[in-house]
C-alpha positions as CSV (number, residue, x, y, z in Angstrom):
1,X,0.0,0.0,0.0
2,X,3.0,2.5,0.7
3,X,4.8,2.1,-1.9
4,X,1.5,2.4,-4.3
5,X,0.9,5.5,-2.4
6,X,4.7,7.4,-2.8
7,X,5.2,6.4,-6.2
8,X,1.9,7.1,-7.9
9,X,0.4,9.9,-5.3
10,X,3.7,11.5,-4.5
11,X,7.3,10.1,-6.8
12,X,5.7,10.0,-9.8
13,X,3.9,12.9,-10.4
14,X,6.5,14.8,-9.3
15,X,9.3,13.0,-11.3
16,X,7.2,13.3,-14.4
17,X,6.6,17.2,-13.6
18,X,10.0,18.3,-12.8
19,X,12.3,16.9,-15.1
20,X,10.2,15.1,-18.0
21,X,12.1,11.9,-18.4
22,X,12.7,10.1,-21.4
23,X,12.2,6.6,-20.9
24,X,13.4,4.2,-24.4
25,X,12.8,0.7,-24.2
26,X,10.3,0.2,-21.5
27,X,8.7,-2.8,-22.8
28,X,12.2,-4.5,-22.6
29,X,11.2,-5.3,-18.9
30,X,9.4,-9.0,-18.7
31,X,6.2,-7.9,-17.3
32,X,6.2,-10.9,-14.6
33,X,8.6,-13.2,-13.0
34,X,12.0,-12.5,-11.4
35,X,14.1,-10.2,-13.5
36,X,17.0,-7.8,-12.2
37,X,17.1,-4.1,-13.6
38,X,21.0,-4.0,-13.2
39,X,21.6,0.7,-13.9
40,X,24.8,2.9,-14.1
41,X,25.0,5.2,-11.2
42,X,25.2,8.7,-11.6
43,X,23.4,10.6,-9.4
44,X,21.5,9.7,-5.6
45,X,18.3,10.8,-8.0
46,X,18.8,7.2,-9.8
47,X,16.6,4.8,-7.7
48,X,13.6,7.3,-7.2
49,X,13.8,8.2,-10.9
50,X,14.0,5.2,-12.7
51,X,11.4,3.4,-9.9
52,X,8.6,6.1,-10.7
53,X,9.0,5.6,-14.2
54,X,8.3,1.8,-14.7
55,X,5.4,0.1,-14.7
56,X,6.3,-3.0,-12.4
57,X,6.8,-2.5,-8.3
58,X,10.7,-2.4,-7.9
59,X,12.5,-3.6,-4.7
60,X,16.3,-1.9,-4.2
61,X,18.7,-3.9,-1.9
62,X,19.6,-0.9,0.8
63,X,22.2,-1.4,3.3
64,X,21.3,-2.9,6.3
65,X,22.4,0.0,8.7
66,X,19.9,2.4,7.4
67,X,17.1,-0.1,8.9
68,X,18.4,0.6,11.9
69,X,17.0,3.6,12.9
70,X,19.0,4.2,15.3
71,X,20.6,7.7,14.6
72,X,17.7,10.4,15.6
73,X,15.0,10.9,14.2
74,X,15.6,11.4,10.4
75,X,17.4,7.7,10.7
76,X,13.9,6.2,12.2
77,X,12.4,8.6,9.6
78,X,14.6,6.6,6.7
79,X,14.1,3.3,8.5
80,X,9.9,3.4,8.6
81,X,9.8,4.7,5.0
82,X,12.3,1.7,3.8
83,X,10.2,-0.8,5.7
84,X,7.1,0.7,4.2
85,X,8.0,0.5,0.8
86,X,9.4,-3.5,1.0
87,X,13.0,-2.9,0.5
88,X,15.3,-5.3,1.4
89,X,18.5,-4.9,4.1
90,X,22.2,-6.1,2.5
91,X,25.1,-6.4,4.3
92,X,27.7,-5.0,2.6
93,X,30.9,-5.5,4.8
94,X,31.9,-7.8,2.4
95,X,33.2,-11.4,1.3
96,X,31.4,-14.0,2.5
97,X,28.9,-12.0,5.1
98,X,28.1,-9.8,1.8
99,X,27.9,-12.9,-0.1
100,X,25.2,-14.5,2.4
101,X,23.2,-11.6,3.0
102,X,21.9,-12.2,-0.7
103,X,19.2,-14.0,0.9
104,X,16.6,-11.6,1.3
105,X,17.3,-10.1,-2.4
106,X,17.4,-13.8,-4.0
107,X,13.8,-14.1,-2.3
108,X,12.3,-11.4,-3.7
109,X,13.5,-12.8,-7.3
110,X,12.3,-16.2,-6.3
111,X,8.5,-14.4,-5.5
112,X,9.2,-12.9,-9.2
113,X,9.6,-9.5,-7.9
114,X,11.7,-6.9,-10.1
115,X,15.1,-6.3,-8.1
116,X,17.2,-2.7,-9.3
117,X,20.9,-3.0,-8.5
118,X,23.3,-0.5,-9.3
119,X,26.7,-3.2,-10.0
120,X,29.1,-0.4,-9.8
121,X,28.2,-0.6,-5.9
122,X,28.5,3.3,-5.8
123,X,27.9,7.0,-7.5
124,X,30.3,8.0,-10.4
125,X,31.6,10.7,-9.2
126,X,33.0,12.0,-13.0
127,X,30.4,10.5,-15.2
128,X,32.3,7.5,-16.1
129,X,31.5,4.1,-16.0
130,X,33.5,2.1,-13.5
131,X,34.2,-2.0,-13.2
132,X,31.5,-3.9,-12.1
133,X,30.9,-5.7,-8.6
134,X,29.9,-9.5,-9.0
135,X,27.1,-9.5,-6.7
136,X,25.0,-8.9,-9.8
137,X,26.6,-12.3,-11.3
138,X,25.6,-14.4,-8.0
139,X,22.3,-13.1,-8.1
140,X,21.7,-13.6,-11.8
141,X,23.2,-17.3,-11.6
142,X,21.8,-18.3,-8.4
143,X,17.9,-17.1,-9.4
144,X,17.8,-17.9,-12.8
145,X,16.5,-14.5,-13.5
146,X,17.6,-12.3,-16.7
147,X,19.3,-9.4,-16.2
148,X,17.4,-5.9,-18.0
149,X,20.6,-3.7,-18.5
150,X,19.8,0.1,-18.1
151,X,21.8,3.0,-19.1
152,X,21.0,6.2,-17.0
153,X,21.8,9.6,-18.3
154,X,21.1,13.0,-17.5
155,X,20.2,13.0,-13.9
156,X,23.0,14.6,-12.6
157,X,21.8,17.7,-10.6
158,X,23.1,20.9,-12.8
159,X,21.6,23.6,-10.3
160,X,18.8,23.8,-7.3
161,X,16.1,26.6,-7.1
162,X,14.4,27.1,-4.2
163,X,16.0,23.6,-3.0
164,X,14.7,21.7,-5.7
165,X,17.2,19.9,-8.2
166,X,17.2,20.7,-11.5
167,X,18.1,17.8,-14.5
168,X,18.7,18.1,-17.7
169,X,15.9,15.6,-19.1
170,X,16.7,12.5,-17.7
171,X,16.9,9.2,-19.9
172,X,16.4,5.7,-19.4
173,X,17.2,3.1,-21.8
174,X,16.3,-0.3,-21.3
175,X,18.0,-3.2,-22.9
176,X,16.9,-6.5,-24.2
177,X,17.1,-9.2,-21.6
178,X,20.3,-11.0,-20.6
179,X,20.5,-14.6,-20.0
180,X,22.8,-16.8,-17.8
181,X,20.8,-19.4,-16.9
182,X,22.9,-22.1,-19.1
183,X,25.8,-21.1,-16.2
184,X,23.9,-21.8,-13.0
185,X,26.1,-24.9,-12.0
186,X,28.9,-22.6,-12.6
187,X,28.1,-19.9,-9.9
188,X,31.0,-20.5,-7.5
189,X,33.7,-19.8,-10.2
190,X,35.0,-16.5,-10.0
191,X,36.3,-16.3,-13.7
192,X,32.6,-16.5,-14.3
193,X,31.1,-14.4,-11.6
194,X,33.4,-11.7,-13.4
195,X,32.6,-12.8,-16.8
196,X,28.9,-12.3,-16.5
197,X,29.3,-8.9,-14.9
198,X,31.7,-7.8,-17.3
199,X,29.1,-8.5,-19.8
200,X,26.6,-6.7,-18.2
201,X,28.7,-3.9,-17.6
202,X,29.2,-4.4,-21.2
203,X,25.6,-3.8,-22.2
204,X,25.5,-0.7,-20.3
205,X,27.8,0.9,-21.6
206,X,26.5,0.2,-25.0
207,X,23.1,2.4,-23.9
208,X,25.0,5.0,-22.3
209,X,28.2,5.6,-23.9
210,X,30.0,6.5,-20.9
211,X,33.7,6.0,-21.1
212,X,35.0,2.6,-18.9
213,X,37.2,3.0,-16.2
214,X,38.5,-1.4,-15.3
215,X,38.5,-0.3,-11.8
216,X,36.3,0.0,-8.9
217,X,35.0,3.3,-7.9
218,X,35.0,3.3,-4.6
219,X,38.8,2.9,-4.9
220,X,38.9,6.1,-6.9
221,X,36.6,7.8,-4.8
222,X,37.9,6.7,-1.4
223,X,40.4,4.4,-1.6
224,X,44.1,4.3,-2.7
225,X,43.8,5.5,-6.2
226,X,42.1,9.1,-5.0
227,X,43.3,12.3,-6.3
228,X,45.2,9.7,-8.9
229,X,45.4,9.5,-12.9
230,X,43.5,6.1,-13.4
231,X,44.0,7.0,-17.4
232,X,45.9,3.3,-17.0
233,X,42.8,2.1,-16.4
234,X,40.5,3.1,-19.0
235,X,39.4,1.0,-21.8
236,X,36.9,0.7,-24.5
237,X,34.2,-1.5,-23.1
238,X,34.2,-4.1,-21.3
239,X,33.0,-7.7,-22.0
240,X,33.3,-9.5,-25.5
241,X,35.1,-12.2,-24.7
242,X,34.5,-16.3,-24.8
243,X,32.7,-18.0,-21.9
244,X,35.8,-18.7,-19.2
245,X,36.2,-22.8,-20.1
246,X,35.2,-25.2,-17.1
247,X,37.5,-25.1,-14.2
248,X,39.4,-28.5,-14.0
249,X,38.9,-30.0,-10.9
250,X,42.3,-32.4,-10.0
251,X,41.5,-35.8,-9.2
């Protein structure tokens, strides 16, 4: 009932109002069963954006701290409203805690709900595309869901007038569906956790011509390659390359 009530009484109208989005491919998204939306990440306007302007009810993994609600009030605030509109807590420490806290998120695909991941696992802070995280891999080869690659463009916030953001006409392109169901029995190889994402990331790219960095963002963001020329990194696009062959397992 909440989330019918923010998106079409409240998200929607005023998506549609302020910045007029251009949405190309819509009818790319399966209109039941599982499927993950996997979306470049440019701006914190992304989830609300492309969320108002689908058809389908879309569930986005949010970390598991801001359920918490434990902050003041604005925290409980953030915590009732996430609740209310059936998100799902992740834990993203990492490795293998990050790895089980799928759980929640591989439900929702399992009840055929749409799931919208951002793979990059954080903003671009330059308007580039950055390498991929595998959790969109696990998820796609441990639900059997296809993957709807969406490129997201122009939602970056140019200006605010009177506090409200202004966009220059956002667009969402939708892709066709990808399919890795043929690699399910492979999903604990990591040379195909990575191959999958890369050719997701891949697909992206293609709707958004953004410019690929091969490295994570949060690295060039936060981490040990801030305030550094990643030029070294940059490459055309990623993906296009042969199915990794079976691991050999040694009698």
């Amino acid at each position: 009932m909440w989330y019918e009530f923010f998106k079409y009484a409240l998200f929607g109208p005023g998506v549609r109002a302020l910045w007029h989005p251009r949405v190309i491919g819509g009818d790319n998204i399966p209109a039941e069963g599982g499927v993950i939306l996997a979306c470049n990440h440019i701006s914190a306007l992304d989830p609300i954006i492309v969320a108002s302007m689908i058809d389908r009810k879309l569930t986005y993994p949010a970390k598991k701290e801001l359920f918490a609600g434990d902050k003041g009030f604005l925290s409980k605030v953030v915590a009732w409203f996430l609740r209310a509109v059936e998100q799902v807590p992740l834990d993203r420490s990492g490795g293998r805690t990050s790895v089980n806290a799928m759980g929640p998120v591989e439900r929702r695909l399992a009840e055929g709900g749409l799931v919208g991941i951002f793979p990059e696992g954080t903003r671009s802070h330059d308007g580039r595309l950055y390498k991929g995280k595998t959790g969109v891999a696990r998820l796609a080869l441990g639900s059997g869901a296809p993957v709807v690659p969406v490129g997201i463009s122009g939602t970056t916030v140019r200006r605010k007038v009177l506090g409200i953001p202004l966009l220059d006409h956002p667009t969402l392109v939708f892709g066709k569906p990808m399919h890795f169901d043929v690699l399910a029995d492979r999903s604990e190889e990591t040379a195909v956790l990575r191959w999958v994402t890369d050719e997701v990331m891949g697909a992206i790219s293609d709707l958004t011509g953004q410019n690929y960095v091969d490295v994570y963002g949060f690295r060039v963001k936060h981490g040990n390659l801030k305030g550094k020329d990643v030029s070294a990194f940059v490459k055309p696009r990623p993906g296009g390359k042969p199915v990794p062959p079976p691991r050999v397992t040694k009698a």
